[in-house]
C-alpha positions in Angstrom: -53.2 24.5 185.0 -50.9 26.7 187.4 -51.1 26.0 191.5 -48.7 27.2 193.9 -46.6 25.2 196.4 -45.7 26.7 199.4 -42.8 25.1 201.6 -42.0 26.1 205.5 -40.0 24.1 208.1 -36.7 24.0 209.6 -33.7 24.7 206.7 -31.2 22.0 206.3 -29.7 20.5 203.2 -31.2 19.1 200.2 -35.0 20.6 200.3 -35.0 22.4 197.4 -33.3 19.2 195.7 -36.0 17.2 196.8 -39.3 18.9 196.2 -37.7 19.5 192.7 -37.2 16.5 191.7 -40.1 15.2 193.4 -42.0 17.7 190.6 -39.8 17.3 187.7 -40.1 13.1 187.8 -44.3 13.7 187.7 -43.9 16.5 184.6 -44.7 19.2 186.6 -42.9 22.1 185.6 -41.6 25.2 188.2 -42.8 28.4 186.3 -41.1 30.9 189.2 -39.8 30.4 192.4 -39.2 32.6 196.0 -37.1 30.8 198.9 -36.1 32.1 201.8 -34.3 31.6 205.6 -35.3 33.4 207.9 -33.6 32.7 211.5 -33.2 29.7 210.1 -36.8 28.7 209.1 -36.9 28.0 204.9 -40.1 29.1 203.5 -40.0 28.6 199.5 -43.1 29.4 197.6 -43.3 27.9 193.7 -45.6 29.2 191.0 -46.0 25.3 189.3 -47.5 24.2 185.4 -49.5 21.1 185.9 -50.7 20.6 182.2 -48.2 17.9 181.6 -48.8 16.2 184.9 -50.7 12.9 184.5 -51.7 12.4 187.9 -54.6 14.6 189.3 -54.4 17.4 191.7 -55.5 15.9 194.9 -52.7 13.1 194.4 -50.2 15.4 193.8 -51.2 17.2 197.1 -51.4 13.9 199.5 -47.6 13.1 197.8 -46.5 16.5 198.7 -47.4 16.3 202.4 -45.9 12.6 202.5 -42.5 14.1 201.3 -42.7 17.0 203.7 -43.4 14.2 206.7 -39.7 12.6 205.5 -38.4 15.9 205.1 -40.3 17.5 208.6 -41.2 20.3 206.8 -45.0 21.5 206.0 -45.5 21.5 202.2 -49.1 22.5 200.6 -50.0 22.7 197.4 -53.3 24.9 196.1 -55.0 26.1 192.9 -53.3 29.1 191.5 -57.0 30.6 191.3 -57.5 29.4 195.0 -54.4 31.2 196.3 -55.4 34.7 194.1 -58.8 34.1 196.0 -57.7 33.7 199.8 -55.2 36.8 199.1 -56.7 39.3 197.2 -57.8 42.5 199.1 
């Protein structure tokens, strides 16, 4: 199962370090990945493979915002088939 994290807050040190092990110790694996700063906002966006992930999706999502509260940035996670929903034209 693919979802797609999205990441946006201020940009300091260590955020991609931190969501990516956050993933990589629950065996979810980055498929592709987009980061940016823009006047010093991040915004990342991760295409993710939850197939080896043990833990279910709404857990995964309420220990994603937890980690963005310590890090004070807004981090979602969504369905891949969600996300193709809300953007298709």
């Amino acid at each position: 199962m693919n979802a797609i994290v999205t990441v946006v807050g201020n940009d300091k040190v260590g955020i991609i370090a931190k969501v990516s092990a956050f993933l990589a110790e629950r065996d979810i694996n980055i498929e592709d990945i987009s980061q940016t700063v823009l006047s010093g906002n991040f915004v990342m966006m991760m295409m993710v493979n939850l197939s080896s992930c043990s833990k279910a999706l709404e857990e995964i999502k309420k220990e994603l915002v937890s980690l963005g509260d310590t890090l004070n940035v807004s981090i979602s996670l969504m369905h891949e088939k969600v996300f193709s929903a809300m953007h298709r034209i």
